[in-house]
Rosetta silent file (secondary structure, phi, psi, omega in degrees, C-alpha in Angstrom):
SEQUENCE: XXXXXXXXXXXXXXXXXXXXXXXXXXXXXXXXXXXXXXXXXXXXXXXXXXXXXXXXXXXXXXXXXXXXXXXXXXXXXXXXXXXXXXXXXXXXXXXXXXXXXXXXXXXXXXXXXXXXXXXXXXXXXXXXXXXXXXXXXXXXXXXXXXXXXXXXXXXXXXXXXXXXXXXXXXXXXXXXXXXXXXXXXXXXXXXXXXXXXXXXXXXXXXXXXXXXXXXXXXXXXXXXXXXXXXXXXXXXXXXXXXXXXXXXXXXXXXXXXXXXXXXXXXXXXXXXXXXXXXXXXXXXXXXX
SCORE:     score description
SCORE:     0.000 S_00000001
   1 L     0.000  -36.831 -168.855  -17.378   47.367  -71.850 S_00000001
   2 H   -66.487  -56.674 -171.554  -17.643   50.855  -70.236 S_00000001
   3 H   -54.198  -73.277 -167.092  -21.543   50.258  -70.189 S_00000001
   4 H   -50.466  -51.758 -173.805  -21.165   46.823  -68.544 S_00000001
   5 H   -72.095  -17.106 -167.604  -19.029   48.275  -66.012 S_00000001
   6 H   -55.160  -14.721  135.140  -20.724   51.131  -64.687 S_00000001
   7 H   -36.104  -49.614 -165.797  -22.114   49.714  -61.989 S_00000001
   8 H   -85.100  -12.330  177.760  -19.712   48.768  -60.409 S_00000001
   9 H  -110.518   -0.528  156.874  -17.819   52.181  -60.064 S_00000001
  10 H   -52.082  -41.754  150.322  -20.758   54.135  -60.178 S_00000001
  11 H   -68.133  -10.979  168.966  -21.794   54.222  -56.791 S_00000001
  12 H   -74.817  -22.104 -169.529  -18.300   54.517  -55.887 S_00000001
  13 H   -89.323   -5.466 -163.408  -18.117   57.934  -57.635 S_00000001
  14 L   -88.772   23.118 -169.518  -21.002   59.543  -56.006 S_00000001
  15 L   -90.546  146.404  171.405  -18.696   58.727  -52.271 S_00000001
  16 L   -86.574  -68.657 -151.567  -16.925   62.257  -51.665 S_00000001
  17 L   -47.438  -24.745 -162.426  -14.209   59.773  -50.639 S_00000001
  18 E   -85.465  140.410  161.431  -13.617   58.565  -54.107 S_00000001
  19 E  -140.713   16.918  134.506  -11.136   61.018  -56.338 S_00000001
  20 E  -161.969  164.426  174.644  -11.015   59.386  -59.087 S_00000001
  21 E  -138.590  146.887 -179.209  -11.845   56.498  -61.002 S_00000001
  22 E  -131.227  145.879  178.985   -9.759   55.308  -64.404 S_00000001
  23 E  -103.943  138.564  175.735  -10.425   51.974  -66.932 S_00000001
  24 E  -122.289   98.094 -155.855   -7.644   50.182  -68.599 S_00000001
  25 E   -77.839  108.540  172.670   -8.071   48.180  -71.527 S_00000001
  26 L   -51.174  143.558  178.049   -6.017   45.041  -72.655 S_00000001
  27 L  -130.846   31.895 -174.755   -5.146   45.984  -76.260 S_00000001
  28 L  -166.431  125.520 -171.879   -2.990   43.225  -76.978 S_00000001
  29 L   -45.387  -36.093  167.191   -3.851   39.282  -76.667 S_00000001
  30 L   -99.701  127.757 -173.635   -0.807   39.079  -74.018 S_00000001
  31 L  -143.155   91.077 -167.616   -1.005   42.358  -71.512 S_00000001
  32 L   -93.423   36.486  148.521    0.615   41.559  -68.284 S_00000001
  33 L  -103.527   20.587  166.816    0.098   45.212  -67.404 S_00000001
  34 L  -106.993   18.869  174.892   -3.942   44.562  -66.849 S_00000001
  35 L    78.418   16.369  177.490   -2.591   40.783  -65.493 S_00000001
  36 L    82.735    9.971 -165.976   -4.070   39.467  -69.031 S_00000001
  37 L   -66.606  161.454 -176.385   -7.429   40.850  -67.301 S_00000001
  38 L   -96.116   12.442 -173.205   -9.294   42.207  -70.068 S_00000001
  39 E   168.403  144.691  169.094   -9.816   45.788  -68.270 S_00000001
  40 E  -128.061  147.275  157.426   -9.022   46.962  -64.536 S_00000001
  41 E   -92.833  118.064  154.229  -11.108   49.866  -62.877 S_00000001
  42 E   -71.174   63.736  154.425   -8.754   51.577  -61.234 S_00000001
  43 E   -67.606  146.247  178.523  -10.038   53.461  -58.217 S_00000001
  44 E  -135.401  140.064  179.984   -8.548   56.080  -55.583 S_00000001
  45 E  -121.965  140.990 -174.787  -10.026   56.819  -52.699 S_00000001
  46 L   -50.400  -29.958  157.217   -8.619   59.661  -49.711 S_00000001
  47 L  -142.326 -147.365 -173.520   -8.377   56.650  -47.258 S_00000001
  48 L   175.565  132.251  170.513   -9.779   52.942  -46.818 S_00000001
  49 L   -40.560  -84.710 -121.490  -10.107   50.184  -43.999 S_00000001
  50 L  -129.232  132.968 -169.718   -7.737   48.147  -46.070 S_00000001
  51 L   -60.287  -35.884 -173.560   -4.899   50.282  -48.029 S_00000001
  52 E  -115.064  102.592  159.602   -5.037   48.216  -51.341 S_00000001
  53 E  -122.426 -179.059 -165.144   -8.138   45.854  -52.268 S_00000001
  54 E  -151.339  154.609 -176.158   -8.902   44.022  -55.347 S_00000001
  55 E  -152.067  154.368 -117.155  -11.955   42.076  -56.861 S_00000001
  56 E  -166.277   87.726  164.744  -12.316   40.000  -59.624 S_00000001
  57 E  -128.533  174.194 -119.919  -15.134   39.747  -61.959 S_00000001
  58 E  -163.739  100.840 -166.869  -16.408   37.657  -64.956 S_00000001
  59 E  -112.074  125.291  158.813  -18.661   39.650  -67.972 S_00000001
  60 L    71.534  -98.898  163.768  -19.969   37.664  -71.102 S_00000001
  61 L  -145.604   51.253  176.874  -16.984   36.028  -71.820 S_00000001
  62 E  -105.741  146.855  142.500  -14.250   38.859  -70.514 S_00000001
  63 E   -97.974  149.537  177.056  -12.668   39.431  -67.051 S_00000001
  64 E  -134.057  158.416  158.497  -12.159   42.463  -65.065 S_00000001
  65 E  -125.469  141.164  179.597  -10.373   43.609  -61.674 S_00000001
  66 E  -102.644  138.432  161.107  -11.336   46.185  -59.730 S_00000001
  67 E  -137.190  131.032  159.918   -8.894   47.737  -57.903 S_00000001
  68 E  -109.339  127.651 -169.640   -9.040   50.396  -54.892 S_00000001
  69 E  -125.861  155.937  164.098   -6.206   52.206  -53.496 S_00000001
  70 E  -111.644  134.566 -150.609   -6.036   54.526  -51.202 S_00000001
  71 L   -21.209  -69.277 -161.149   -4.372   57.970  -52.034 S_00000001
  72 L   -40.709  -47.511 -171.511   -1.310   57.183  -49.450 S_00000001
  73 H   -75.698  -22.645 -173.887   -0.472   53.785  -51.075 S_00000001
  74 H   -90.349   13.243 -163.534   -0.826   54.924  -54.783 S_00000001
  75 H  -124.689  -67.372 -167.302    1.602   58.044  -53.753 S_00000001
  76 H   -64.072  -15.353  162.590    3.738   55.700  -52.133 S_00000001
  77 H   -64.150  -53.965 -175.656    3.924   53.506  -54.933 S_00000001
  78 H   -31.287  -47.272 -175.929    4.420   56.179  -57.020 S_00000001
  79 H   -76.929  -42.534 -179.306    7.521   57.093  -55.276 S_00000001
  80 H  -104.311    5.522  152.741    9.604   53.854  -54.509 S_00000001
  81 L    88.109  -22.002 -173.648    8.870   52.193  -58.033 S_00000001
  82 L   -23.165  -47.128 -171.887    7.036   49.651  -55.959 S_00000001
  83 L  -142.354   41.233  155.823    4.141   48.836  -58.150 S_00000001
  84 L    13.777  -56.697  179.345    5.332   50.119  -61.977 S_00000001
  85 L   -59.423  -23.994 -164.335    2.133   49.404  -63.478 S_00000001
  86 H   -87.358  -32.785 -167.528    0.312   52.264  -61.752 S_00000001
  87 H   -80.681  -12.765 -173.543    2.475   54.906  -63.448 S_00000001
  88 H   -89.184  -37.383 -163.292    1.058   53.462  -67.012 S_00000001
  89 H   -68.366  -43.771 -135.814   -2.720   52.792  -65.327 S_00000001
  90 H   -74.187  -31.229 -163.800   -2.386   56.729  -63.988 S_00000001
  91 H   -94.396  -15.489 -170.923   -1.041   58.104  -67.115 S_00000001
  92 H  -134.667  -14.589  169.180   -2.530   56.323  -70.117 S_00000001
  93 L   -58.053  149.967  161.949   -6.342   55.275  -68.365 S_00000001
  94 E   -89.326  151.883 -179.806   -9.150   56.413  -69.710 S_00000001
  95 E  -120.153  127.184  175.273  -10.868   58.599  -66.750 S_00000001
  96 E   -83.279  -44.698 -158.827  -14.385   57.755  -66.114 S_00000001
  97 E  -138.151  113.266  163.575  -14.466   59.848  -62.797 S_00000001
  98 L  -124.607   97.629  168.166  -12.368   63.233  -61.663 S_00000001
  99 H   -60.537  133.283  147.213  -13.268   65.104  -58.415 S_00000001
 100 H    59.944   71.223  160.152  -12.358   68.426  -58.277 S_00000001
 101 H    61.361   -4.595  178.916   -9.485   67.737  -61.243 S_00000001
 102 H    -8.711  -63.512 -162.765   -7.950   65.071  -59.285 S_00000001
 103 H   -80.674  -41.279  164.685   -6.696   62.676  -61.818 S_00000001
 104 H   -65.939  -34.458  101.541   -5.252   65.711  -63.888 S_00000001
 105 H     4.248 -129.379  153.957   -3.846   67.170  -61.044 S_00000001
 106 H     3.791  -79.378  150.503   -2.276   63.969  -60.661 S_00000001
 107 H   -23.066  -40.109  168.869   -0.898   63.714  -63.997 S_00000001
 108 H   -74.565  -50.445 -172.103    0.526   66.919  -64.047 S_00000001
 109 H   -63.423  -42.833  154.007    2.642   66.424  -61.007 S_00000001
 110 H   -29.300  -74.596  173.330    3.856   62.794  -62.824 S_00000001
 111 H   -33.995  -71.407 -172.182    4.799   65.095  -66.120 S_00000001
 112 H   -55.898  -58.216 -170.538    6.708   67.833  -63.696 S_00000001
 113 L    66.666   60.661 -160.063    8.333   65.543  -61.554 S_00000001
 114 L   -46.520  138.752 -176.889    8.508   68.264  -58.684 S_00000001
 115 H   -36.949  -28.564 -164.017   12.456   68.770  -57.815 S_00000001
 116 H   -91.360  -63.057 -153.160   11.822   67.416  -54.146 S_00000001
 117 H   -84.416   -8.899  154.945   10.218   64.541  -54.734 S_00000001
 118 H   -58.705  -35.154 -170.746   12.864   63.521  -57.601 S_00000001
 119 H   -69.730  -10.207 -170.863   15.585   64.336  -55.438 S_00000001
 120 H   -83.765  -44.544  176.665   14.182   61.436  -52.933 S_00000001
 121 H   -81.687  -18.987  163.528   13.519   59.095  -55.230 S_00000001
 122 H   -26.980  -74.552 -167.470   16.862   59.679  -56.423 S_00000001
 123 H   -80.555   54.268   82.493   18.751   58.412  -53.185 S_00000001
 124 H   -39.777  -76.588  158.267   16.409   55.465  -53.225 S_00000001
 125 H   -13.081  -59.432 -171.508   17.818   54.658  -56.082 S_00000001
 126 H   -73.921  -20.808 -142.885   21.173   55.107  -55.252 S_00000001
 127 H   -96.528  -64.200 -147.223   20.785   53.555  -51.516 S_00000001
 128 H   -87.555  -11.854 -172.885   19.344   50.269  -53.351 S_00000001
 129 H   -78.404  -64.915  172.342   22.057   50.704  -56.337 S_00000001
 130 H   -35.493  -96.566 -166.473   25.073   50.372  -53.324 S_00000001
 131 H   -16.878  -62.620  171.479   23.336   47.540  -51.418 S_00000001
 132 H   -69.909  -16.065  178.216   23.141   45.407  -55.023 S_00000001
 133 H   -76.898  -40.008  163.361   26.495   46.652  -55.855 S_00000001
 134 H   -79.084   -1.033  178.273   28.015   45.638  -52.732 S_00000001
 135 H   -89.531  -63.702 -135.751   26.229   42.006  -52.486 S_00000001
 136 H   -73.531  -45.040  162.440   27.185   41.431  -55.936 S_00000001
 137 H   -38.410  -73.168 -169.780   31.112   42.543  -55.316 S_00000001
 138 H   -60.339  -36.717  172.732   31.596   40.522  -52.580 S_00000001
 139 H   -78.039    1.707  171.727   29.954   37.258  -53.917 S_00000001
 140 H   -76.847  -42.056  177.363   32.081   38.054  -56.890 S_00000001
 141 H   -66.533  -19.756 -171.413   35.490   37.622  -54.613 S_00000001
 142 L   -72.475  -27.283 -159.940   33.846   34.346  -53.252 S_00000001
 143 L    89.335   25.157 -152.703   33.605   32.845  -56.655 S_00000001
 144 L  -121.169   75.143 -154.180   30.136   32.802  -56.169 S_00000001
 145 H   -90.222  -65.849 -162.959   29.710   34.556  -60.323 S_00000001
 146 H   -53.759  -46.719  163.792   26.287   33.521  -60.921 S_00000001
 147 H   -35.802  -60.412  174.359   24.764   34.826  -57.727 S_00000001
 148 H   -53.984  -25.787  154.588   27.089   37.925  -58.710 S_00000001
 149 H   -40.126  -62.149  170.662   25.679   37.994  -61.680 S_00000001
 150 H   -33.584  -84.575 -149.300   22.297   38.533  -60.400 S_00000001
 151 H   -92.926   17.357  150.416   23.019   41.278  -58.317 S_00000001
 152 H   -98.603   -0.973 -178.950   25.022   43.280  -60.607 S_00000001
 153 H   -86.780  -25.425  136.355   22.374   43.249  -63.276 S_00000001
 154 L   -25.854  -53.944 -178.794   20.240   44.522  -60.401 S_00000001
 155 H   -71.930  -28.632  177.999   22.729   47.297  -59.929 S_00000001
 156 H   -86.362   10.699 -174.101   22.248   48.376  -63.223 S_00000001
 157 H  -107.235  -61.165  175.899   18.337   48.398  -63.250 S_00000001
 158 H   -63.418  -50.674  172.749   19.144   51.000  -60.495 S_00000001
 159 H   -28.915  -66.584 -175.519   22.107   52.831  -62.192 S_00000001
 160 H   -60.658  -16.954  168.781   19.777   52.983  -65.330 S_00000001
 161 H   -80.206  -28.586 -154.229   16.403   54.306  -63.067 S_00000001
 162 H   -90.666  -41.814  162.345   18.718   56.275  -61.495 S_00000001
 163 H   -82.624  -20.417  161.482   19.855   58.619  -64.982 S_00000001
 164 H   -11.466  -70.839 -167.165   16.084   58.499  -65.534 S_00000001
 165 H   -69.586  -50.454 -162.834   15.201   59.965  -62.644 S_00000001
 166 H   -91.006    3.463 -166.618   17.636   63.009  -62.600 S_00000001
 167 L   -96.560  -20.674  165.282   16.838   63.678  -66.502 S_00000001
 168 L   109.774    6.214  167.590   13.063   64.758  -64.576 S_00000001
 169 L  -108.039  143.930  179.348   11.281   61.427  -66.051 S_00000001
 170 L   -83.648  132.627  168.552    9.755   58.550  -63.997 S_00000001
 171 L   -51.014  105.604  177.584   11.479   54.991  -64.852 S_00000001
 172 L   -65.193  147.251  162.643    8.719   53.161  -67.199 S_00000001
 173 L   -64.002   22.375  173.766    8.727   49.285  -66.948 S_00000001
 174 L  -142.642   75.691 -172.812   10.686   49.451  -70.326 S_00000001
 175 L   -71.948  -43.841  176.477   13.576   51.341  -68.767 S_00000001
 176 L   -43.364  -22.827 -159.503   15.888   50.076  -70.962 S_00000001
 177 H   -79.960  -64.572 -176.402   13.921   51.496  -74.001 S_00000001
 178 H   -75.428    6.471  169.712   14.834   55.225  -72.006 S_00000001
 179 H   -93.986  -34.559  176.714   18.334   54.391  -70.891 S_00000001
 180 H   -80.118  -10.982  176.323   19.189   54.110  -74.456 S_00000001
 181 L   -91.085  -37.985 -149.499   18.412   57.473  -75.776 S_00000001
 182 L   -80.279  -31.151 -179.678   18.709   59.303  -72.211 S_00000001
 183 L  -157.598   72.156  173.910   22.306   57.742  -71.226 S_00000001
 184 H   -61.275   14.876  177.146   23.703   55.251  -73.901 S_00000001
 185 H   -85.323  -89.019  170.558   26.830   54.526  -71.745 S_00000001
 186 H   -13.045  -39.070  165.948   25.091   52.781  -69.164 S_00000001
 187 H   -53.096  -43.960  176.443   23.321   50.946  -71.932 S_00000001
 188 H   -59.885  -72.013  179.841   26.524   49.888  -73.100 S_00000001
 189 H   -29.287  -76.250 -170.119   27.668   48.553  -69.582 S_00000001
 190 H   -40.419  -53.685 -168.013   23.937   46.205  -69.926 S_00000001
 191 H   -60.543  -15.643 -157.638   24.545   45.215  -73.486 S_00000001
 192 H  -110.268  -49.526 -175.463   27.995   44.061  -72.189 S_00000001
 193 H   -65.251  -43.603 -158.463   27.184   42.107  -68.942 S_00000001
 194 L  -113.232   11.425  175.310   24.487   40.048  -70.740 S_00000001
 195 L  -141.353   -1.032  152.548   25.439   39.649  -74.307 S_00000001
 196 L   -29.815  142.616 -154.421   29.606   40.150  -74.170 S_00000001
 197 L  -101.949  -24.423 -171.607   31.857   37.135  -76.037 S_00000001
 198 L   -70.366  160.725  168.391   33.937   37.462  -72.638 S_00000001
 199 L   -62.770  161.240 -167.134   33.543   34.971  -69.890 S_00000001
 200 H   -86.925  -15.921  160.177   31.198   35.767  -67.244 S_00000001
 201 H   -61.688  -26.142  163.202   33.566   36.221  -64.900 S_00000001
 202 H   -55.918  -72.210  161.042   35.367   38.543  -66.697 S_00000001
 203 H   -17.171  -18.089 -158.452   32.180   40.317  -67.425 S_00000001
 204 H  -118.956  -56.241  176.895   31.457   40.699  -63.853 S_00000001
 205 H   -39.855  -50.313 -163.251   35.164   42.090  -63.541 S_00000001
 206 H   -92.767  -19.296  159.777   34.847   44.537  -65.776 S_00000001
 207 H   -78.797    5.380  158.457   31.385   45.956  -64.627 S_00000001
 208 H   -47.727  -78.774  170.017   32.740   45.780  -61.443 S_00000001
 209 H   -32.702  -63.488  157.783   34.897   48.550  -62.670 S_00000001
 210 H   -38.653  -58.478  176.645   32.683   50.246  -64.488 S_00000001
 211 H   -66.811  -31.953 -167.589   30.292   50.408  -62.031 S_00000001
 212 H   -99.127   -1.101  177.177   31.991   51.598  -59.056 S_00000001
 213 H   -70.859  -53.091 -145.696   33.621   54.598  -61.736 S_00000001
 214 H   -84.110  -22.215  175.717   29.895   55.576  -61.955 S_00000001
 215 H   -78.373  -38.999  163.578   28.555   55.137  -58.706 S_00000001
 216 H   -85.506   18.177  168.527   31.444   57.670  -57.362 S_00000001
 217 H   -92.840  -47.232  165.738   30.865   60.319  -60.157 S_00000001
 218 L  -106.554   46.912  144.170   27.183   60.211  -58.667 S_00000001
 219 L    11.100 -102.658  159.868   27.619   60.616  -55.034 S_00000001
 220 L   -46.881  -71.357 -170.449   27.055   63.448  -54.608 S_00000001
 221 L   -72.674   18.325 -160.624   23.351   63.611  -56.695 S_00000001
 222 L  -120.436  -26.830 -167.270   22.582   60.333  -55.791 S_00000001
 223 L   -99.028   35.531 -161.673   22.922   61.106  -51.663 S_00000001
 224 H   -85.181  -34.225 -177.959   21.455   64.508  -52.425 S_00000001
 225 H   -97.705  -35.326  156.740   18.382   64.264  -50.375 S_00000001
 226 H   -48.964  -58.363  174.841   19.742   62.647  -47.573 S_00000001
 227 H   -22.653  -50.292  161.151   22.184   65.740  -47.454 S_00000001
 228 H   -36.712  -56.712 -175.123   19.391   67.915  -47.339 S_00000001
 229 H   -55.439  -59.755 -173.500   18.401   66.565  -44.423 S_00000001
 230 H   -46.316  -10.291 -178.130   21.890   66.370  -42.858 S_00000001
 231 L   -80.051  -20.531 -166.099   21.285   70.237  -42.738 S_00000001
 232 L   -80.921   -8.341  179.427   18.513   70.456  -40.309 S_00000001
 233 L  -149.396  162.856  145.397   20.635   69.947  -37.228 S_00000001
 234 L   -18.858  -69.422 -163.392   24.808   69.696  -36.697 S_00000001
 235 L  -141.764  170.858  165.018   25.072   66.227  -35.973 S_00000001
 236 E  -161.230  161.071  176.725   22.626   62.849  -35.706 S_00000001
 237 L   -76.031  179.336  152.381   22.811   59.202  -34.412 S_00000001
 238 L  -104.500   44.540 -157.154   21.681   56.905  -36.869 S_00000001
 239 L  -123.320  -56.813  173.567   18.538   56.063  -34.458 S_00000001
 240 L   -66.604  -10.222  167.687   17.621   59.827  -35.487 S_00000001
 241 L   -93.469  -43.819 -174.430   18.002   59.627  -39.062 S_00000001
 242 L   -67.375  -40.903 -164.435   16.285   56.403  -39.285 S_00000001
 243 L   -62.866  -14.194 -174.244   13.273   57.835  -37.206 S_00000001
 244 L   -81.212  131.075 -168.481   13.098   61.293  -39.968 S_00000001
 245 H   -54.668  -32.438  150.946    9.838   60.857  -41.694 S_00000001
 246 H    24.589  -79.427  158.390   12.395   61.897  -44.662 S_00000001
 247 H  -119.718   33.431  176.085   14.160   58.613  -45.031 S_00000001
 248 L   -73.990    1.854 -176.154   12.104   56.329  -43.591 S_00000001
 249 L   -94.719   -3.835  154.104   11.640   55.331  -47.035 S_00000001
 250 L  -121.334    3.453 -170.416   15.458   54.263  -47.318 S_00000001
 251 L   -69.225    2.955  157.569   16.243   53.695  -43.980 S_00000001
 252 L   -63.643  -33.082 -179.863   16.733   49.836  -44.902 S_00000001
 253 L  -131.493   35.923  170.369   20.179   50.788  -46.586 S_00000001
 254 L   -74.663  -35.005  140.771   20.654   53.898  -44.755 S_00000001
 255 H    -9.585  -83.661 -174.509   23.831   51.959  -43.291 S_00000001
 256 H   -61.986  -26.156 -171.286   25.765   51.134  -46.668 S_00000001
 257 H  -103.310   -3.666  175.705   25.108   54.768  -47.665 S_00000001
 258 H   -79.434  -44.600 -168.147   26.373   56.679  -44.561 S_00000001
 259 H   -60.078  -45.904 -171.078   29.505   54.094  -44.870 S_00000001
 260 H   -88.759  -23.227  145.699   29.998   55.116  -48.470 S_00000001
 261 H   -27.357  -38.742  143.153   29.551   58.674  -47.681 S_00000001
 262 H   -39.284  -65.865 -150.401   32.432   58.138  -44.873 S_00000001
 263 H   -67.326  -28.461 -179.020   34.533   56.855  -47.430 S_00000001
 264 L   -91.903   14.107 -179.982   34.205   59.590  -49.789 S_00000001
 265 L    74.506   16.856 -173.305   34.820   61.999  -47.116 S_00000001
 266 L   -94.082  -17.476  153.505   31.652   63.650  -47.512 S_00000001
 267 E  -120.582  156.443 -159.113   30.255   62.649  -43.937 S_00000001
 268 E  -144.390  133.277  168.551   32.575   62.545  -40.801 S_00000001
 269 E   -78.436  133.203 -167.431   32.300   60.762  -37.637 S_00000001
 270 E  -137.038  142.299 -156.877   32.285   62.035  -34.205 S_00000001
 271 E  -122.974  119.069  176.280   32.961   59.856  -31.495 S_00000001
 272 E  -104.880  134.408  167.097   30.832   60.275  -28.123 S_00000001
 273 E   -46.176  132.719  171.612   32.444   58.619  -25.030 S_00000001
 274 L  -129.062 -160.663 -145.083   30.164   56.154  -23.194 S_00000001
 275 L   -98.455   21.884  150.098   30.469   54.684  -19.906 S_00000001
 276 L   -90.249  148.314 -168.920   32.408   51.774  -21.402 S_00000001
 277 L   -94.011  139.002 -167.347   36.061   52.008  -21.686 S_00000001
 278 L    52.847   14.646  151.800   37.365   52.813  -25.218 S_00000001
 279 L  -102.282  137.595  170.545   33.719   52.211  -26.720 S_00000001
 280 E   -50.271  115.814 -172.152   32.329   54.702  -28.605 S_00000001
 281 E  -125.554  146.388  131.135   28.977   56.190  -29.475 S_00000001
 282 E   -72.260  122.783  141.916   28.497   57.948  -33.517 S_00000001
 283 E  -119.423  150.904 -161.741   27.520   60.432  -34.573 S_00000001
 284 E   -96.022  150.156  152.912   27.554   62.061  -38.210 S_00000001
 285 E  -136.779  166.287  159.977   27.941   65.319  -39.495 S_00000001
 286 E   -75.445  142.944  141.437   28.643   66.630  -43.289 S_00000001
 287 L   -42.216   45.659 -159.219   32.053   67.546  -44.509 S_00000001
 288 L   -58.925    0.000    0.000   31.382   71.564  -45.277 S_00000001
């Protein structure tokens, strides 16, 4: 297969742009992480006209896809969970092509999980862990249980990414498989919501509970990299926090997480006059 392919990433490797290139085999008659393709070429390149492309081809009686990413978007996957599949292609491909050590390189930092960029992906986590926790609450008071359903079983796909994460491992598309050794409480909480003898509203009640015990015991780590941030000046709008390159990667639920951050007293508001009477401008500071 390797033979057959070599064309097509060969001329790709001799590009100084190219830094690596890796092949990924289906080993199993169903494999939706090559898309049932029977092998993807994986390439990364430093940039590219188009961030992501993909191609399609047809060998004997096999299919393959080539795919080329460029560095930023496979980093950015990397980070926001985005594309799953990549962390398996990056970590388990065979490597055909490594500039300079790239792909190992690359590997290593995936193994290490450098402190900074855990702590980020952290409050990602946690940002999108609120957001489903708080859809799923509120359509729970409506009576609206299946919908609620939904998006507390959501919350727990974050909860459960989210002890992953801080144990210094990246969340695998079999999370569940590493939530049960790494934090079987949380496991319990899944095992409860979708297999429990109780009704589902009552199910939904009691991970209700459950959930919002665990989401304030991790706060603190879970808003940990915003905090960081909150250090670089006194105070900020939230015009200036959404614009820091920082969190522009949460700044969709940067709301819900300032809000719960109020609530636990851990960020404080300060109220600037404006030239309307009794309205208000915010601004935030931390709680030292």
């Amino acid at each position: 297969m390797e033979d057959v392919l070599r064309p097509l990433y060969q001329e790709r490797a001799s590009n100084e742009n190219t830094l690596g290139v890796l092949l990924i085999e289906k080993n199993k008659p169903f494999s939706p992480l090559t898309d049932n393709f029977d092998c993807i070429l994986f390439i990364i390149v430093t940039h590219a006209d188009k961030p992501w492309s993909v191609k399609h081809y047809e060998f004997d009686d096999k299919i393959a896809a080539l795919h080329i990413v460029a560095e930023e978007r496979l980093n950015e996957w990397l980070l926001l969970g985005s594309n799953r599949r990549v962390v398996d292609w990056v970590i388990n491909g065979k490597v055909l092509f490594n500039r300079n050590e790239y792909i190992t390189e690359l590997r290593d930092r995936l193994d290490k999980f450098p402190v900074p960029e855990r702590s980020k992906k952290i409050t990602i986590e946690f940002a999108k862990l609120l957001r489903r926790f708080s859809d799923g609450k509120e359509l729970f008071h409506k009576g609206q249980h299946l919908d609620s359903f939904n998006h507390i079983l959501h919350a727990l796909h974050h909860l459960a990414r989210l002890a992953v994460i801080e144990r210094g491992f990246h969340p695998e598309i079999t999370v569940w498989n590493q939530v049960k050794v790494i934090e079987p409480q949380i496991y319990k909480l899944y095992e409860e919501l979708i297999t429990g003898n109780e009704s589902i509203d009552k199910r939904i009640e009691l991970l209700l509970i459950a959930s919002e015990f665990s989401i304030s015991s991790k706060t603190k780590l879970g808003a940990g990299h915003l905090l960081n941030v909150f250090e670089e000046q006194q105070e900020w709008t939230v015009a200036e926090l959404m614009e820091h390159r920082e969190i522009s990667d949460y700044s969709i639920d940067l709301g819900i997480l300032l809000e719960h951050l109020i609530e636990k007293g851990i960020v404080d508001v300060i109220r600037q006059q404006t030239k309307g009477k009794n309205l208000f401008h915010r601004h935030y500071t931390t709680n030292k």
